[in-house]
Structure formats: structure tokens, C-alpha cells
N, C-alpha and C positions, 0 to 999 in steps of 0.2 A: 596662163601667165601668172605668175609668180607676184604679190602686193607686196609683203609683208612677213617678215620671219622674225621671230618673238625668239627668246633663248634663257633658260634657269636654268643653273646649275647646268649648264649643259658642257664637257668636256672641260676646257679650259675658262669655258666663261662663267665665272664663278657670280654669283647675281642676277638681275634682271637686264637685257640687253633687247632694243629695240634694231632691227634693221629694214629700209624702205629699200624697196626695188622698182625702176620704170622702165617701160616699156624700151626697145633699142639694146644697144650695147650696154653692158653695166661691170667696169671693171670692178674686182677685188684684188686691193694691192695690198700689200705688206711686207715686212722681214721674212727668213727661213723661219719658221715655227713659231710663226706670232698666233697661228689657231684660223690662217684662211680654209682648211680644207673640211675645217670642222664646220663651215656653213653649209656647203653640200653633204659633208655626213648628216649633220641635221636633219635637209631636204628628203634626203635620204631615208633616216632613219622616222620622220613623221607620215613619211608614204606608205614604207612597206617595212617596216619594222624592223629592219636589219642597216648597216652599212660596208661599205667594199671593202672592209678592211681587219673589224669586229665580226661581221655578219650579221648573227645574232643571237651573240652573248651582248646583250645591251644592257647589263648591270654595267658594266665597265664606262658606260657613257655619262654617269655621274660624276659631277665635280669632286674632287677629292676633300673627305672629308664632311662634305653634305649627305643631308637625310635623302634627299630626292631630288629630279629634275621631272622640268618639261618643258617641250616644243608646242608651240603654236603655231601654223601657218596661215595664209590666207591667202587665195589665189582665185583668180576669172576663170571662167569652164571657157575654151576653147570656141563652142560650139555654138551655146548661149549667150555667154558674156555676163552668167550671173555667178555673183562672189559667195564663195563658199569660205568657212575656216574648220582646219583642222587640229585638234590638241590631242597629243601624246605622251605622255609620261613612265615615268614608273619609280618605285626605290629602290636606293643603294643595297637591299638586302637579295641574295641570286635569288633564292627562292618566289621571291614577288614576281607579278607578269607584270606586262607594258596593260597602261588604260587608254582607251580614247574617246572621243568624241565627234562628231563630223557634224558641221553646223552648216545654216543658209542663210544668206541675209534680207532678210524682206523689206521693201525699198517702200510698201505702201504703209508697212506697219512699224519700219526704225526699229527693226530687230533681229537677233538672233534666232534662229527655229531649228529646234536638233532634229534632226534628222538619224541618227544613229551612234548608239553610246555604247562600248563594254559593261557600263555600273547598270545598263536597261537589258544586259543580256544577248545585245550583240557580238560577233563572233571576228575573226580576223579576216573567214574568207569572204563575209559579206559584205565588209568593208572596202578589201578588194573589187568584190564584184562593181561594187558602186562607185568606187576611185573608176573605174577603166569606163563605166558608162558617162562618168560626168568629164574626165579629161581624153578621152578617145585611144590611152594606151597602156598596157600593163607592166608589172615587176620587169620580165624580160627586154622588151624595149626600152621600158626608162635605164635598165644599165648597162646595154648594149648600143644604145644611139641616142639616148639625150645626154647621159652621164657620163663624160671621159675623165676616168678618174687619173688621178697625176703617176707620170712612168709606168701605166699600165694599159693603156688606151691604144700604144703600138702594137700591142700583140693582136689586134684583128687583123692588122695588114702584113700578119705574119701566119697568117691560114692554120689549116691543121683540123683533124677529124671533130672536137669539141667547136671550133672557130664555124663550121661547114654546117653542122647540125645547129646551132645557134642561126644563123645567117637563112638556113631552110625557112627555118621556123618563121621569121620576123619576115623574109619577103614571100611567104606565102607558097615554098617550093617544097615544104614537108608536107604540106596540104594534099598533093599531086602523089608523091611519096607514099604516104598511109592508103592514097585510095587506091595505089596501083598493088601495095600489100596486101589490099583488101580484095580485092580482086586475083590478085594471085593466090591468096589463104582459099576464097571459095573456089579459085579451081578447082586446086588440090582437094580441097572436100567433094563437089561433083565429081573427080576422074575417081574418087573412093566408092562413093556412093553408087556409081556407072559401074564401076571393076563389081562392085558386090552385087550384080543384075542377077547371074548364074547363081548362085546360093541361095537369092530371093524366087527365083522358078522351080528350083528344088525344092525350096520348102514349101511353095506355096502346092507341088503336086501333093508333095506328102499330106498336109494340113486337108486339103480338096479329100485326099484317099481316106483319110481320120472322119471328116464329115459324111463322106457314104456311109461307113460301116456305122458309126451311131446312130444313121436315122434309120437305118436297118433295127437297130435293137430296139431305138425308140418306137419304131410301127410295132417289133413282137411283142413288146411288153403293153401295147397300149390294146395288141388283141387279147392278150392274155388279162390284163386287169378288166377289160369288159365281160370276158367269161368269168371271171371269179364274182364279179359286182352283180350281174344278173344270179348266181347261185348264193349268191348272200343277201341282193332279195326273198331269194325266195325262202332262202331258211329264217329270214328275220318275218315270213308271213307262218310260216310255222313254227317259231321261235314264240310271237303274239299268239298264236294258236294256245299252245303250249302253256304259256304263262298264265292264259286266260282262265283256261280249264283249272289250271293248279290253282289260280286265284280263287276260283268256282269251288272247288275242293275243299280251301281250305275254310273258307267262309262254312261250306256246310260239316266241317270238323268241327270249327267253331261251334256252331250252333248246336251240335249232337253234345258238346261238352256243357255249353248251358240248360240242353235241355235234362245229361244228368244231373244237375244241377240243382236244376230247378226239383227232378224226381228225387231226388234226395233230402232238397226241402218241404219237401209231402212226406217222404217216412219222418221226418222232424217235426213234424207238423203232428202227423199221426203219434208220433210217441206223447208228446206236450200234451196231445190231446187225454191219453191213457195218464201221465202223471199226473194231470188238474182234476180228472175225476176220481182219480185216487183219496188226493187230497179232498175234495170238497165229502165224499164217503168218511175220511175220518170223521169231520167235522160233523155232519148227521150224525155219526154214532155218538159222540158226545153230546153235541147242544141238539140233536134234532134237525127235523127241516127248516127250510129258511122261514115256515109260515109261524113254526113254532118259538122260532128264537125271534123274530118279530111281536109274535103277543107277550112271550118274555119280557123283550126290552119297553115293551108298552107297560106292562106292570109295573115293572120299576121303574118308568120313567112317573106314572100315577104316585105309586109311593112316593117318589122321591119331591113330588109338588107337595104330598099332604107334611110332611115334614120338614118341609120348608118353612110350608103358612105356621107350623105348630111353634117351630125355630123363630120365627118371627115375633111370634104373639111370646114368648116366653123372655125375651129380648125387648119389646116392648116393656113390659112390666117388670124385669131388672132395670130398668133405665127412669121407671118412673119411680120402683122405691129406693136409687140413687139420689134422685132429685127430693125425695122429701124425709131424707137421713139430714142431706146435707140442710134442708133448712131449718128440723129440730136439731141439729146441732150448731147451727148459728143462733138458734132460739136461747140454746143452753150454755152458748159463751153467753150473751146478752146478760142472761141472768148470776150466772156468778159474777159479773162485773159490775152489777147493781149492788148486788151483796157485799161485793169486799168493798165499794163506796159508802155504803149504809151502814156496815161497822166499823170502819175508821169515823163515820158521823157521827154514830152511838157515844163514843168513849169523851165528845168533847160539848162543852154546855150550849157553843153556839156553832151556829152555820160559817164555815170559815168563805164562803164564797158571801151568802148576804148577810152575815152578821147577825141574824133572828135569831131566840133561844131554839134550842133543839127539846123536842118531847121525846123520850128516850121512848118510850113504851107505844110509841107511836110507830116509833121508827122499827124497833125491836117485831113487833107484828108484821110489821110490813115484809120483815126481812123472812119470815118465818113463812108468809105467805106464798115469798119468792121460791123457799125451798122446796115448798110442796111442788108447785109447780115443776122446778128444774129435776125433784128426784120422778115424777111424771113422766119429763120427757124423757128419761132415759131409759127406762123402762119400756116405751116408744121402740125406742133404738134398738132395743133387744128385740122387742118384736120382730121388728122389720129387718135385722142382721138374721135372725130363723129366718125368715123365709125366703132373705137371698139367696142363703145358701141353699137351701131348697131349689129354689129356681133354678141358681149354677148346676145343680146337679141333673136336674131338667133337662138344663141344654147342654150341659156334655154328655148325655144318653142320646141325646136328639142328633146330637151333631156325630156319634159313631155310627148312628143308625145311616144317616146320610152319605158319610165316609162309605159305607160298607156298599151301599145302591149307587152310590154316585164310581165306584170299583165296579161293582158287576153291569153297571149303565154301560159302561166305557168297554169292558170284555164283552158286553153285547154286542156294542154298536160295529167292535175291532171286528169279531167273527162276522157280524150282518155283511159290512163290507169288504171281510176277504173273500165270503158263498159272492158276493155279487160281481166282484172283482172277475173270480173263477169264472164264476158263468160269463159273463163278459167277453172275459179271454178266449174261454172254449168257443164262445159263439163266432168271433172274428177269425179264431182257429182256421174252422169249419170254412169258412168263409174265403180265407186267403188257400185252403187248400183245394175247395171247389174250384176255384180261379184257377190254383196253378195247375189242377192237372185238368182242366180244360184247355191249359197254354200248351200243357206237354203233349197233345193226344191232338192239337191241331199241328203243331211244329213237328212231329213224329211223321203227321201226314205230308205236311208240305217238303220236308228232307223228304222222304219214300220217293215223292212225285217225281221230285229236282232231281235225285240220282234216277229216277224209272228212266228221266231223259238221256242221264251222262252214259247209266252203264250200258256194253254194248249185248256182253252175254246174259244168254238168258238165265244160267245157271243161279246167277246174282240176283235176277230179278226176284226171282220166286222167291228170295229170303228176307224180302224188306218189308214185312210188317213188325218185324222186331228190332229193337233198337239198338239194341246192342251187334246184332247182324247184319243194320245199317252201317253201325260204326267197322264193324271189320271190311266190309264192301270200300267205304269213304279211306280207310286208309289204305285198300289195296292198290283203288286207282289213284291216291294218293302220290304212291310211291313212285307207281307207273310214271305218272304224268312226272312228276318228279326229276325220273333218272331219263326221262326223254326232253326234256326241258335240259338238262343238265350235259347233254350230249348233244342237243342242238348248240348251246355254247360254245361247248367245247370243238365245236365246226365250225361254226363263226368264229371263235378265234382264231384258229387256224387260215379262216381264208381271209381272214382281217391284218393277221400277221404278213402271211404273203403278200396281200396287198398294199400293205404298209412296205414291205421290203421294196416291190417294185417301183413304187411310187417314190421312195428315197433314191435307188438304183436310177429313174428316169431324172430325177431332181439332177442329182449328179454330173448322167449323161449330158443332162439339158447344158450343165453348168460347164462341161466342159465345151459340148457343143456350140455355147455362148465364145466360149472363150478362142476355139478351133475359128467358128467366122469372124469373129472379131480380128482374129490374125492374116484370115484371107481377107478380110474387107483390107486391112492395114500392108498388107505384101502385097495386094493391087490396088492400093493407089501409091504406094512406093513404086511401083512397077511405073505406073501412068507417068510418076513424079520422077523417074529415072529419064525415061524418054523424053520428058519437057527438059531432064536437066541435059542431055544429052543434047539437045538444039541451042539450048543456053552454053552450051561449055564452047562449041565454037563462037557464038558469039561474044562470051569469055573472053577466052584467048583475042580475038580479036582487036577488043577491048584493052584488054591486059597489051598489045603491041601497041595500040593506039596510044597509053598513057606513057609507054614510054617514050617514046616518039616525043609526044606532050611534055612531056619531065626533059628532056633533051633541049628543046626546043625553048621551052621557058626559061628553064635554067639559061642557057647560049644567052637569050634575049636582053631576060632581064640583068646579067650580070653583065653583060656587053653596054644596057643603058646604066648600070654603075659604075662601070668601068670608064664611060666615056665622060660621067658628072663627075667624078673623081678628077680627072686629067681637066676639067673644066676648072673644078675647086684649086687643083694645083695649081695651076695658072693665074687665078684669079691670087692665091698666096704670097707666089715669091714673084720677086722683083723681073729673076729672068730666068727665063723657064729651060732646065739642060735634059730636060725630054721631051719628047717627042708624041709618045703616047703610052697608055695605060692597059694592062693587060689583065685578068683575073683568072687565075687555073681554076677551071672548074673542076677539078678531082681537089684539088686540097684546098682551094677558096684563097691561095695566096697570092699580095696582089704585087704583078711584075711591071716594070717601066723602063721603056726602049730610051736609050740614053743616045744625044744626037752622036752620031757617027760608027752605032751599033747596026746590026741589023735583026738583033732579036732581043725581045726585051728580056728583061734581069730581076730576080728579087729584091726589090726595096731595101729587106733589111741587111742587102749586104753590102747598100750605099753608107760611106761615110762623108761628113765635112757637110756644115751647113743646116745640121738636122733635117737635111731631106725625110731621113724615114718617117721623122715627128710633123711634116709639113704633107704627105702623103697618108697618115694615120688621120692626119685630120680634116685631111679635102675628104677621104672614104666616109668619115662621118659624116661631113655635110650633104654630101652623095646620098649616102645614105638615109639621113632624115628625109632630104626631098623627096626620094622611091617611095618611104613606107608612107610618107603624108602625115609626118610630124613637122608641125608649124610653128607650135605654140612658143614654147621655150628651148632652151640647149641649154647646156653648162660644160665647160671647158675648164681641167684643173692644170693649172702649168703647161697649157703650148708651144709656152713661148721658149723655154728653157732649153731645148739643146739645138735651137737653130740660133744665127749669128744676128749681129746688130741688122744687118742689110734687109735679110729675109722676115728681120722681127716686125720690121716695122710695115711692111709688105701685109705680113698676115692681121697686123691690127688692122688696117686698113680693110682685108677682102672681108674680116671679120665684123668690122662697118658695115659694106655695104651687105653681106650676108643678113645683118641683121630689119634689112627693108621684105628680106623671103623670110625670115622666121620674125615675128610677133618679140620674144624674146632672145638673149645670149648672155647667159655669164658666164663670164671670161675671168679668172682667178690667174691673178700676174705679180713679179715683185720687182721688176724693171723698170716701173713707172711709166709705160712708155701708153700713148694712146689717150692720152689725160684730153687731147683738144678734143676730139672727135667722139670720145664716149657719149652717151646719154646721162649719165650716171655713177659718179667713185665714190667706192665705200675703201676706206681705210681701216685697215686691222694693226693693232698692235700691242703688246704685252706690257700691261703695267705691274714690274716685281713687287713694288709696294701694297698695291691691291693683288696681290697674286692673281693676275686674271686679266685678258685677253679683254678688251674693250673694241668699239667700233665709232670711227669717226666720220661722218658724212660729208662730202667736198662740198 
């Protein structure tokens, strides 16, 4: 039931405009084109986004001139009786969509609680879904049986193929329709499935004949890889055989080549030996043996200590008559410095430092004495400069001598330790060469041995004490084993390849094989599933006669009890009833009425006088809400309008009591007539000065 309709900018109502609805009758009066019909567009257009008129191009439903509109409603769920509001809007620009809102009111908490918004990402159809869960009916029923839109409401009771498929749908008789389609479409598909039986036996012998013959191949080929797999054991045991011996071979090539090797390093050995005593031979014929260049280097090394000590002692005694130069010639400064003070005394009568007379011939003596002395020590001096030089010369003969041993010291000690060096070397010579050809003369044995095992002729045997006739033996069976190893391969490949072929060849088969049952697993249980469908296809049929029957039946019934609430409604409309009863073709759904003193009835819309047909359009709706179990509200635009003052007043009245079986009824009138008996008048009217369509409440 319908609270409350709220209006911005909506069509003609330019503003905000508040409208209340109660429960019962609720007329809407007004002039031709004051904006009553724009209240059900409203209703209309807050439910399902369109109205009956625009559809839904709903930019057009802005005020002119305004940015935007919106609708509010608020209405009781049916079912519950809990109040819901809904707002819808949108702006004047095409490009913009409609927004909404759908809200609840919670009675413990005195509030609004959304329940579903477009700005949260909600969508049109979910809206829908949830409009039809909370008022118990969709788009199609609200505008085919709650909403008689004005001058267009009579075209139901004027049948017709759209009129028939509408009417299915809403009482439930396209339900019956689709299933019996349904059931007709899967006959048709079983009688295809059954007809293609023969095609599916054909294939399935073929598919069967396909599976013999590949497991035919698959056995030959699985005897045949077992003969190949047993003969390529056995060549991969003489294949290992093979490699082994060749392994065996090569190792003892190996070894024949280190132990020339090593023989080689003995003639190297042997030469080094011959050039070191070459060399130490030179060396005797120059210095002697090593005993003699020994007492040599002893000699000179004797000399070279006694000239040392001579060196020393001669150096001693330069150093000592350095030190007593040097102190008669500090003696011999001293004394001239006496002297030239003692003749500057002479020349003056007194002592310039204590003022005493001076004794000239005192002094003069004294000075004379001083002389002796100082020509003394230099004299001295000369002495002792003779015999340094002496000495230096001492010790640079001493010191050539020592140069000259401390040379030959050094050439001695060079040769001592190159004869010892020599010897040394030869001796380790000797030494690594004993060793190595004890290594070569045991390895020489142990090859001989190791081939005495491998080679088979005898002719071979007898030549292996020599090592070089070893090595021609070691690379003959070399070769052998070689090119016999080399040709077992090359069989193994061979049976490796074939084996690989057939084993891809069986992959194959297999896959096909796979693929051949897979098709008879699938064409027998097609088969299984033909013969169940073929028991189902009469029970089908059966079916498929049954729902017609059904559809027949239903349809006769149910439009028989709309037919008869209709002729009910009629009656209950006009004042006095000029038929008899109510008819509905059930091929075109249009509805006929036996006029009294007929005896067959007539199409409605070819009665004139009294707007019967608009009094017959409107009993079928009421008819018709009662069948589908619409209670809630109705809306009726201009009823009243082409039937006369008699009958008008007739259907306000059946529209009264009508409205004790529906919950709600708005009734949209400009007659005025029905004002005592209403529940509720809302007045519409146009005010030019406000440009805009207002609402006044009685």
C-alpha cells in the first residue's frame, strides 16, 4: 500500500510537493491537464524506471527548465506490513542515468537503513528483484493489472495476439506453454537421436573391426621388441666386454708410453751423466783434484789471516801517530798564541790587563824559549808525517796483497763448490737413474704379464720381452678391440633404432587405440542411451498430449472463472446490467458479452452508448487482480470518462465497495463525483503564476 509520494521538479510540478495516500478509496480530482496523471507516471516511473507514456526516455520527466528531479515514495510491503521508502532521480542532461535508493524503516531504532543504492553499486535488475520479493508482483503485472493507464486500459478487452501472450504470462498459462515446448523440442531431439541408432551400429562395427586389427599389430610388435631387447642384451654384454678389454688396452698403451718415457729419461740421465764429468775433467786439468784445490784454498785462506793481522797492526799505528800529530799541533797553536801575546806585552811599559811594570827582557827570554820549543815540535811533525807515509804505503801493498787472495779465495771456494755441486748431481744422477730403470724393467714385466693374459696367439706371445714388440702387440689388439667395440655399436644402434621405431609405432597405435575405445565405449552407451530414450520418447509423447490436454483445460478454466468475475464486476458497476453474461475467446483473449435478448454474445468493443466498453475494461481488471492475488493497491486513470452520469456514479460506488477486497484503490477523476464515500481527496490543480501544478488535500 502506497504512504506517501514526495515530488521535485517532477513533470509539471515544479518544486517540492508532498502527497499522503490512506488506505480505501482515494480519489484524484482535478481540471483536464492540471498534472493528475503525472502522479501515477511518478509511481510508475520510482518502481521501474520507465512510464506508459515516455517509457524510458525519462530525461523528459524533468521540470522544464530545472537541473534535476526526484521521486520519493514510501509504501507497506503487502506481506509484512513493514514500510519501505524508495528515491529515484536523475538530471535534465540525456546522457545521465536514473539514481536510487531503497530504504527500511526500523521501528526499534527510528530510522532509515539502506538496503540498496546505485551510488553503492547496485544495479536496475537487483532492484527489481527485490521490489517483486518485497511487494509480491513485477514490471508486467504492475502495468497490465494494477495500472489502467487513461484511454488505454480498454485495449485488454479487446484481445489480440500481444493482449493473449501478456494474459499467459500473468495467469500462469505460458508456464504450461514453455513446458509443453519443452517437451515437444526434446522429442524432436530423441526421434533424431533414435532415427541416428543405424549410423551409430555402423560405426560402432567399424570402430570394433579398427580395434582388432591394432591389437593384432600391437601383439606383433610387442613379439618383435622382445626379440630385439633380448639381442641387445646381449650385445650390450659384449658391448661391456668390448669396452672393457679396450679400457684394458688402453691403460696398458698408456703405460708402454710412460715407461718410454721414463727410458728416455735414463738415456737423459745417462747423457747429464757424461756432460758433468766432462765438465768436472776440465776443472782438474786446470785447478787439480778437488783435494788439491782444497789445500790451495787452505793456503790462501792462512795467507790471507796473516795479512790481515799485519793490515791491522799497521792501521793500529797510523791511528796512533794521527792522534799524537794532532796533539803537537795543538801544542804548537798554544805556543804561537803565547808568543804573539808576549810581543804585543814587550812593546808596552805596563801590563794592560794588571797594570804591573813589564820586564822586557824577562818577557823577551821567555818568548825565545817558547820558540825553541814550537820550532821542536815541528820538527816532530815531520818526523811523524815520514813515517806515515811509510805506513800508508805499508798498507796499500798489504791491502793489494789481500785484494789479490781474497780473488783467488773466492775462485777457489767458486771451483770447490762447482767439483762438489758436479759430484752431487752425478751422484743423485746415478741415483734417479738406478730407480728409474728398475721402474722400467718391473713395468716392462708387469705389461708382458697383463698382455701374456689378453693376447690369444701365440705367435704374439713369444715377442714380449721387448718393449717396443710389446707396443706393436698393445696397438694391434688395440685396434681389434677397437673396430669390434665400434661394430657392436653400431648394432646396437641399429636395434635401438628399430626399437625406438616400434615403440613410437605402438605409442601411436596405443593412441589411436585409446581413441577407437573411447568411441565404442561412447557409441555404446549412446546405444544404451538411445534405447532408454526410446522408452522415454513414448512416455514423451504421452506427456507432450497430456500438457495439452492441461493447457486446454486451464486455459477453458481459468478464463471461464475470469470471465465469470468480470460479469460479477460488471454488475457490481452499472446501475442496471444489459447483459446477461461474459464470454472470453480463448484464441484471441477478447472479451464478448450476451446482450439481454441475444443469444450469442458480442464483442464489447463494438457496444456503444454509456461506456459499457470502459465499464467492461474495468470489471476485467478487477477480475483480474482478484485471479492473479493482487490485493494491495490498484490505480485507475480516468474511468469514469466515457460512461454517463447514471453508470458513473454506479462504478464509484462498486469502486467503494471494491476497495474493502483490495487494501488500496486510486481512482484519478475530474467529475468530482464520489467526494462522500471516498477514504481520501487529493485535489490537483495548475497554478499559472507558480508555473506549476500543486496539490491540495480535502
Amino acid at each position: 500500500m502506497i504512504v506517501k509520494l514526495i515530488l521535485e521538479n517532477f513533470k509539471r510540478y515544479r518544486g517540492k510537493h508532498e502527497i499522503i495516500f490512506k488506505p480505501g478509496l482515494n480519489l484524484i480530482q482535478g481540471h483536464n491537464d492540471a498534472g493528475k496523471s503525472s502522479l501515477f507516471h511518478a509511481i510508475s516511473y520510482v518502481f521501474f524506471n520507465q512510464t506508459p507514456t515516455l517509457g524510458t526516455t525519462t530525461y523528459a520527466l524533468v521540470t522544464h527548465g530545472e537541473q534535476s528531479m526526484r521521486v520519493v515514495l514510501e509504501f507497506i510491503a503487502p506481506k509484512t506490513g513493514e514500510l519501505y521508502r524508495l528515491v529515484r532521480g536523475r538530471s535534465s542532461a540525456r546522457s545521465s542515468a536514473s539514481f536510487f535508493t531503497l530504504m527500511k524503516y526500523d521501528n526499534r531504532r527510528r530510522e532509515w537503513l539502506p538496503l540498496l543504492s546505485s551510488s553503492r553499486g547496485g544495479r536496475e535488475r537487483e532492484l527489481r528483484i527485490k521490489l517483486s520479493e518485497i511487494l509480491g508482483f513485477d514490471k508486467k503485472v504492475f502495468f497490465n493489472v494494477i495500472y489502467a493507464p487513461q484511454k488505454e486500459f480498454v485495449n485488454i478487452v479487446r484481445g489480440g495476439s500481444e493482449v493473449k501472450r501478456i494474459l499467459d504470462s500473468i495467469l500462469g498459462i505460458s508456464a504450461i506453454s514453455t513446458l509443453k515446448q519443452c517437451v515437444h523440442e526434446t522429442i524432436r531431439d530423441v526421434k533424431v537421436k533414435v532415427q541416428g541408432m543405424i549410423d551409430i551400429e555402423s560405426r560402432l562395427r567399424e570402430y570394433e573391426s579398427f580395434e582388432r586389427s591394432f591389437k593384432e599389430r600391437l601383439n606383433t610388435l610387442a613379439e618383435s621388441i622382445m626379440r630385439d631387447e633380448v639381442s641387445y642384451r646381449q650385445l650390450m654384454k659384449q658391448l661391456k666386454f668390448h669396452e672393457e678389454r679396450h679400457k684394458l688396452l688402453e691403460g696398458l698403451l698408456s703405460r708402454v708410453n710412460k715407461v718410454k718415457e721414463l727410458r728416455n729419461r735414463v738415456k737423459q740421465l745417462e747423457a747429464a751423466i757424461e756432460q758433468i764429468s766432462g765438465d768436472i775433467s776440465k776443472l782438474c786439468q786446470k785447478w787439480g783434484d778437488v783435494a788439491s784445490v782444497r789445500r790451495m784454498l787452505l793456503e790462501c785462506q792462512n795467507n790471507l789471516k796473516a795479512i790481515e793481522e799485519d793490515l791491522r797492526k799497521v792501521e793500529k799505528e797510523i791511528d796512533s801517530l794521527r792522534a799524537r800529530r794532532e796533539e803537537v799541533l795543538k801544542r804548537i797553536g798554544y805556543l804561537e798564541s803565547t808568543i804573539k801575546s808576549r810581543l804585543q806585552v814587550s812593546t808596552k811599559s805596563r801590563c794592560p790587563l794588571c797594570g804591573q811594570p813589564i820586564d822586557r827582557e824577562l818577557i823577551e827570554s821567555e818568548i825565545r824559549m817558547l820558540d825553541r820549543e814550537r820550532h821542536q815540535l815541528k820538527l816532530t811533525i815531520e818526523k811523524l808525517d815520514v813515517r806515515a807515509r811509510s805506513l800508508e804505503e805499508k798498507r796499500t801493498s798489504l791491502m793489494e796483497k789481500r785484494e789479490k787472495l781474497l780473488t783467488k779465495t773466492r775462485e777457489l771456494e767458486m771451483v770447490l763448490d762447482q767439483m762438489d755441486e758436479l759430484i752431487k748431481r752425478i751422484d743423485e744422477i746415478k741415483r734417479e737413474k738406478s730407480s728409474l730403470s728398475n721402474t722400467v724393467t718391473s713395468e716392462v714385466r708387469d705389461i708382458a704379464s697383463a698382455l701374456a693374459k689378453i693376447a690369444d696367439e701365440q705367435e704374439l706371445l713369444s715377442r714380449l720381452g721387448d718393449l717396443d714388440q710389446i707396443e706393436v702387440i698393445l696397438n694391434s689388439l688395440y685396434k681389434k678391440a677397437w673396430k669390434l667395440m665400434a661394430d657392436t655399436k653400431s648394432q646396437l644402434s641399429a636395434i635401438r633404432s628399430r626399437i625406438e621405431s616400434m615403440v613410437k609405432e605402438r605409442k601411436e597405435i596405443m593412441k589411436q587405440l585409446e581413441k577407437v575405445q573411447a568411441n565404442i565405449n561412447r557409441l555404446r552407451r549412446e546405444l544404451q542411451t538411445i534405447k532408454k530414450y526410446e522408452k522415454a520418447l513414448e512416455e514423451l509423447e504421452r506427456l507432450e498430449k497430456g500438457l495439452e490436454v492441461l493447457e486446454e483445460e486451464f486455459r477453458r478454466r481459468v478464463l471461464t472463472l475470469l470471465a465469470e468475475r468480470t460479469y460479477y464486476w460488471y454488475r457490481q458497476l452499472v446501475s442496471e446490467p444489459l447483459y446477461t453474461r461474459v464470454v472470453i475467446d480463448p484464441e484471441t483473449y477478447e472479451v464478448l458479452a450476451q446482450p439481454i435478448g441475444f443469444n450469442e454474445p458480442q464483442p464489447v468493443r463494438s457496444f456503444s452508448g454509456g461506456g459499457h466498453e470502459t465499464l467492461f475494461a474495468l470489471a476485467f481488471r478487477l477480475a483480474l487482480a482478484e485471479t492473479t492475488g493482487v490485493r494491495d493497491f490498484l490505480m485507475f486513470d480516468e474511468p469514469t470518462d466515457a460512461t454517463d452520469s447514471r453508470n458513473r456514479d454506479s462504478l464509484i460506488e462498486a469502486l467503494h465497495r471494491a476497495s474493502h477486497n483490495f487494501n488500496q484503490i486510486l481512482l484519478i477523476t475530474h467529475h468530482g463525483i464520489g467526494r462522500e464515500i471516498s477514504a481520501h481527496i487529493i485535489n490537483i490543480k495548475y497554478d499559472r503564476e507558480r508555473n506549476s501544478s500543486i496539490v491540495e488535500t480535502a
